[in-house]
C-alpha positions as CSV (number, residue, x, y, z in Angstrom):
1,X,-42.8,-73.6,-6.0
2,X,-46.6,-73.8,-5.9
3,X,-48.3,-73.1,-8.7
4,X,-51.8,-73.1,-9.9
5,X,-51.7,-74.4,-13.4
6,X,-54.9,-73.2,-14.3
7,X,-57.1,-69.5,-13.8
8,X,-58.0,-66.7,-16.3
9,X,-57.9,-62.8,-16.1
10,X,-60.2,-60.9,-18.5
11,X,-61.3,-57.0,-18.8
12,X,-64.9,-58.1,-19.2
13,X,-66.8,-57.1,-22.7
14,X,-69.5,-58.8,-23.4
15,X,-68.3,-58.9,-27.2
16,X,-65.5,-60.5,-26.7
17,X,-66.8,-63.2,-24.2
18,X,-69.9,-64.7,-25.8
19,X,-69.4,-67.6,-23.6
20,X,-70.4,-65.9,-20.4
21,X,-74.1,-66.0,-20.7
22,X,-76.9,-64.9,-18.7
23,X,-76.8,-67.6,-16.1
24,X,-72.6,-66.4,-15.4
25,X,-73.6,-63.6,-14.4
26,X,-71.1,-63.6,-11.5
27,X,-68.4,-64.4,-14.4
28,X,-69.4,-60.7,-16.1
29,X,-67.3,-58.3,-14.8
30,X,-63.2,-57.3,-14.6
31,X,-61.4,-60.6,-13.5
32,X,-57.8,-59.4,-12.7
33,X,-54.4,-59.9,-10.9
34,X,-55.4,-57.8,-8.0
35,X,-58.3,-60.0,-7.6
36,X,-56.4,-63.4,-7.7
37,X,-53.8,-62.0,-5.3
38,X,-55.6,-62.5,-1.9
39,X,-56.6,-66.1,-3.2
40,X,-53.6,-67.3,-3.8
41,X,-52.1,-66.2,-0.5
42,X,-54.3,-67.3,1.6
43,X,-53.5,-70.8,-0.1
44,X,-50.3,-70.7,-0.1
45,X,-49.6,-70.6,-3.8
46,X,-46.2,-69.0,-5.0
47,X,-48.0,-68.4,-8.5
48,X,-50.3,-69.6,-11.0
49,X,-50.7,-69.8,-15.5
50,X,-53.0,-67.3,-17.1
51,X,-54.9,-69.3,-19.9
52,X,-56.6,-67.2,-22.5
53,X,-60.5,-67.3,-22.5
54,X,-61.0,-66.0,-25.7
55,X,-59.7,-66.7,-29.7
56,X,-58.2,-63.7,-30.1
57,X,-54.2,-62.3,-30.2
58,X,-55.3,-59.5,-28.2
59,X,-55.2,-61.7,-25.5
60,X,-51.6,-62.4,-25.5
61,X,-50.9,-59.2,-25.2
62,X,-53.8,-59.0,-22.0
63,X,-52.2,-61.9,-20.2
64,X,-48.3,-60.8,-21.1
65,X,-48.9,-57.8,-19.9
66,X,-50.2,-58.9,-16.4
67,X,-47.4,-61.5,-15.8
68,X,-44.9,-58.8,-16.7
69,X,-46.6,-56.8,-14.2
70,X,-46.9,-59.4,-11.9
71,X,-44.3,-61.7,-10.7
72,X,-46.8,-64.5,-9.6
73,X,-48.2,-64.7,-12.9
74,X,-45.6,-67.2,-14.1
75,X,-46.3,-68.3,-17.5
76,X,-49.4,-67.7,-20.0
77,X,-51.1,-70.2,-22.3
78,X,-52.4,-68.2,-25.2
79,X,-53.7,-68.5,-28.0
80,X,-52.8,-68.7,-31.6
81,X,-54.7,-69.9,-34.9
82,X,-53.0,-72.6,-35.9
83,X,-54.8,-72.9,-39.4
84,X,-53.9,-69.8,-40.6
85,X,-51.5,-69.8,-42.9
86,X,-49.0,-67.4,-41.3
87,X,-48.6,-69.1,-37.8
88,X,-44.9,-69.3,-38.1
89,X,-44.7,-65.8,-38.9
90,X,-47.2,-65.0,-35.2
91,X,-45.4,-67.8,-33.6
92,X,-41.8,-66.6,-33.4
93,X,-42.2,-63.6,-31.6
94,X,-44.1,-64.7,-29.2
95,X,-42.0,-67.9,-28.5
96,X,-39.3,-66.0,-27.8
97,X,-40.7,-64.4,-24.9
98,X,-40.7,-66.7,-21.6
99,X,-43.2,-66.4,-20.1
100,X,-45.1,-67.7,-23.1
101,X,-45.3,-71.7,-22.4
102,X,-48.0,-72.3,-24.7
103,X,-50.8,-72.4,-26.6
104,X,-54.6,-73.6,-26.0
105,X,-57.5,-73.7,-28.8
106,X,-61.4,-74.3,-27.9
107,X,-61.6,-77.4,-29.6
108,X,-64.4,-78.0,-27.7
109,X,-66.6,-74.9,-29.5
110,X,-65.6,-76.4,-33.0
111,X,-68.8,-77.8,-34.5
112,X,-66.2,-80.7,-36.2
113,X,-65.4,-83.1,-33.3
114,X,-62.7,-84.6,-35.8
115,X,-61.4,-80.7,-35.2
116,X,-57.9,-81.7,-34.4
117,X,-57.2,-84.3,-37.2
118,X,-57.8,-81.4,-39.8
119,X,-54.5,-81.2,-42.0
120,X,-54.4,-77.3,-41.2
121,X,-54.7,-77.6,-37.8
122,X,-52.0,-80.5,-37.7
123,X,-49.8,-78.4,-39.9
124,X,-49.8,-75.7,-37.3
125,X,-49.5,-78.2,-33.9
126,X,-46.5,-79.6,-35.6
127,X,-44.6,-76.2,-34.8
128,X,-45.3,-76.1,-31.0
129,X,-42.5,-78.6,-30.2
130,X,-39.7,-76.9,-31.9
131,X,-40.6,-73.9,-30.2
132,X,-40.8,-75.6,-26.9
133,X,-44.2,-74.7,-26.3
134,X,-46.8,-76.9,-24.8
135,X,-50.7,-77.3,-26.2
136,X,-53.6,-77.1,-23.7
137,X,-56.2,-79.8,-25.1
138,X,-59.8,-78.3,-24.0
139,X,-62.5,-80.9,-24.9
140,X,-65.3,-82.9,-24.0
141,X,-65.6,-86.8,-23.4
142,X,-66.9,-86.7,-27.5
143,X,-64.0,-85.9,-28.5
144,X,-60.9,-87.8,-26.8
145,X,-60.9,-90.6,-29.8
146,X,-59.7,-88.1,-31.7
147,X,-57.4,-86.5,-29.0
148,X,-56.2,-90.0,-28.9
149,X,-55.0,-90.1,-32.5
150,X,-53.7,-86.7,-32.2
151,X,-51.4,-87.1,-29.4
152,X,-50.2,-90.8,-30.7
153,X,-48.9,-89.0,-33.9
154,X,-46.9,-86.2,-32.2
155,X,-44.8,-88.1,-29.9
156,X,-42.4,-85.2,-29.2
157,X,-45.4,-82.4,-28.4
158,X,-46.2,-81.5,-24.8
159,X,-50.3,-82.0,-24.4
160,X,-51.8,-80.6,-21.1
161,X,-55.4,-82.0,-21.2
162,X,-57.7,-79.5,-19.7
163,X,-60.2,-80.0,-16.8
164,X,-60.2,-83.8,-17.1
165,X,-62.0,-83.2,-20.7
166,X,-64.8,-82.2,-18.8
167,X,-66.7,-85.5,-17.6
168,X,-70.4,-85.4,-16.7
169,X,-70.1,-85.1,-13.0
170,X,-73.4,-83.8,-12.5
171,X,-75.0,-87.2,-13.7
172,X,-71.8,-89.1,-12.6
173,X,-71.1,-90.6,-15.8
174,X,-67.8,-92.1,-15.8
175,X,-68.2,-94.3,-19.2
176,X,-67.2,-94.4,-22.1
177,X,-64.7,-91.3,-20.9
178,X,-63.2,-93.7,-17.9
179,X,-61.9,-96.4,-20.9
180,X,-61.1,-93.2,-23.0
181,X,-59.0,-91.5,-20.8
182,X,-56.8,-94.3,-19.9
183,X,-55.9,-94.8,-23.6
184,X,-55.3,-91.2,-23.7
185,X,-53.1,-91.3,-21.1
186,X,-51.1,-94.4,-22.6
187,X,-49.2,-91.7,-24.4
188,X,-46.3,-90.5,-21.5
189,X,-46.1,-86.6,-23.4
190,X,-49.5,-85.7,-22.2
191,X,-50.9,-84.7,-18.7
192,X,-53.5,-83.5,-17.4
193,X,-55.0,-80.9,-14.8
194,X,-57.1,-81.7,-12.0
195,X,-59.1,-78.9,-12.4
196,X,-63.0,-77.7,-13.4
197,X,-64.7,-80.6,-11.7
198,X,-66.9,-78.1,-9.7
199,X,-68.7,-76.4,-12.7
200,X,-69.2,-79.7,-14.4
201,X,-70.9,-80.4,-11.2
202,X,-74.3,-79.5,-9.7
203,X,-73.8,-75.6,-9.1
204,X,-75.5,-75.3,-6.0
205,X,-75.7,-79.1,-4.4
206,X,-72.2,-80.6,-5.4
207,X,-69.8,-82.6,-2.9
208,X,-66.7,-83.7,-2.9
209,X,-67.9,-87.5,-2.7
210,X,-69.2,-86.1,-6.4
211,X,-65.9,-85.5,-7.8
212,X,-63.4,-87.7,-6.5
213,X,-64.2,-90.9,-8.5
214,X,-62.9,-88.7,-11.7
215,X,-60.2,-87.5,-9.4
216,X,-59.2,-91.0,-8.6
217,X,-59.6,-92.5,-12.1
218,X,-57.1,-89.5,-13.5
219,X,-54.6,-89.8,-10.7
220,X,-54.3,-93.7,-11.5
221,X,-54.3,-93.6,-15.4
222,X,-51.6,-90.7,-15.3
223,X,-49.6,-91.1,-12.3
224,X,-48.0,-88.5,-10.1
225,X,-45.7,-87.3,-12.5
226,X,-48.4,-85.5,-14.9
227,X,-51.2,-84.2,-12.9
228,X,-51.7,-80.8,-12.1
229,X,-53.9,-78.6,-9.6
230,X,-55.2,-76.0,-11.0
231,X,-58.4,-73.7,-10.1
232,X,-59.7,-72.4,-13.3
233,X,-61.0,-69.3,-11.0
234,X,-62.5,-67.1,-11.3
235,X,-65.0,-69.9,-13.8
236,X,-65.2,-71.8,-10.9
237,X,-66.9,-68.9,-8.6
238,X,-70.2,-70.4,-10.6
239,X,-69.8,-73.4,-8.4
240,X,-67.4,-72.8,-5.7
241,X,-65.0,-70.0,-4.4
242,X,-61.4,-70.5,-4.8
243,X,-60.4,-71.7,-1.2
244,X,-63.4,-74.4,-1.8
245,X,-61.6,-75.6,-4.8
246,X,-58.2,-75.6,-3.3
247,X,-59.8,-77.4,-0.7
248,X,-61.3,-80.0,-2.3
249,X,-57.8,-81.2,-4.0
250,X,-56.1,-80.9,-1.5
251,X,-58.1,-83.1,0.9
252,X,-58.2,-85.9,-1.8
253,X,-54.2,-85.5,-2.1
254,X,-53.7,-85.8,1.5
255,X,-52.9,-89.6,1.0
256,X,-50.6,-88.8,-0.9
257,X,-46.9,-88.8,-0.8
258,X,-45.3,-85.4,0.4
259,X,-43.3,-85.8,-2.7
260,X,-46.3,-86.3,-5.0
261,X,-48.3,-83.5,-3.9
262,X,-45.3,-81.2,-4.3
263,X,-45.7,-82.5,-7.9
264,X,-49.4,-82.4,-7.8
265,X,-49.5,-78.6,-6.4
266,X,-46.8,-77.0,-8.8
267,X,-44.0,-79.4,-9.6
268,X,-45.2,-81.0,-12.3
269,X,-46.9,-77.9,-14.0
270,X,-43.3,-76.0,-14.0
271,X,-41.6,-79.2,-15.6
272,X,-44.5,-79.7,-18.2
273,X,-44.4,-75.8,-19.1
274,X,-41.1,-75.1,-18.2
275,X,-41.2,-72.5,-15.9
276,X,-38.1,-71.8,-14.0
């Protein structure tokens, strides 16, 4: 099963998505199944994860509703606040539906880069694992010493670090987040996508030369059983259509294994998420 491991839907208001600004432009309309369809066909992707775009639990309900609709919308990351004193109470329910694998905050909004070390927060992460459900780590290089220290004291919690934490490929900075991501990756219950390289790129002049020294560095510090392909479409249409950013993976894979790229291109995202 191929799977993309990373892309969004959203019925666009302009309320609800504060983070599309006026440069996104492209990013400010109806994002939808129908629209991912053609994409993942002409790829040759069996499926792909919905991940929620927004802190709100009207989005469960968005994405649920689209992979019930859908059969090659296999799971959803959504989202849950984890702070709030209730979360076992919004948790069950929607644990109990499958194709719930997870749970994703944007930790890298929260003014507190220590976001994650927060008693509340912790107190909430800590029920993920007995519910089976992964967490979807979305941060910037600034924060992976305290990713590290998260993930080191839940050893039983499934951690899927988003877009590489978002290194500075547009300047090609690979330090200190080259040293940081190894240690993060020390930890054998996290993995990580290979995916949003393009928009942490230059927009309009990027190569793949650009983006394969982070590719390289991730693929060696994790291995090829935790790394994921995954498109983050339609965000990535700000730098690159979704057969560009298929394309650019899949070239850098092609020394790969057969074996590891089945693992690269779906394996390991249904093992990590546990889709059937």
């Amino acid at each position: 099963m191929r799977l993309d491991a990373h892309q969004h839907f959203w019925r666009y208001d302009r309320a609800q998505y504060p983070w599309i600004g006026a440069h996104m432009q492209i990013l400010a309309r109806d994002w939808l199944p129908r629209d991912l369809a053609g994409e993942l066909a002409r790829t040759k992707m069996d499926g792909c994860i919905a991940v929620q775009a927004r802190a709100s639990l009207a989005e469960n309900e968005l994405l649920l509703g689209f992979a019930r609709e859908h059969a090659y919308v296999r799971g959803i990351v959504g989202w849950v606040d984890l702070c709030a004193k209730d979360v076992a109470d919004v948790l069950a329910p929607l644990a109990q539906d499958p194709l719930f694998v997870g749970v994703r905050h944007l930790v890298q909004d929260e003014p507190d880069d220590q976001f994650v070390l927060r008693a509340d927060f912790q107190r909430g992460l800590a029920m993920l694992a007995g519910l089976d459900l992964a967490f979807d780590l979305l941060t910037h290089p600034r924060h992976l010493p305290a990713a590290i220290a998260l993930v080191e004291g839940f050893p039983e919690q499934r951690f899927v670090v988003d877009h590489l934490s978002k290194p500075d490929v547009k300047r090609g900075t690979l330090d200190p987040w080259r040293a940081e991501l190894r240690l993060l990756a020390e930890s054998p219950h996290v993995a990580c996508k290979l995916s949003g390289l393009v928009t942490e790129a230059d927009w309009h002049a990027w190569q793949p030369a650009d983006c394969r020294p982070y590719l390289d560095h991730a693929y060696e510090v994790f291995g090829e059983d935790r790394v994921m392909f995954g498109s983050d479409w339609p965000v990535c249409l700000l730098a690159a259509d979704y057969a560009r950013v298929h394309a650019l993976v899949d070239d850098w894979a092609a020394a790969l294994s057969e074996r590891a790229r089945e693992k690269l291109f779906g394996g390991n995202a249904a093992r990590f998420y546990g889709i059937a």
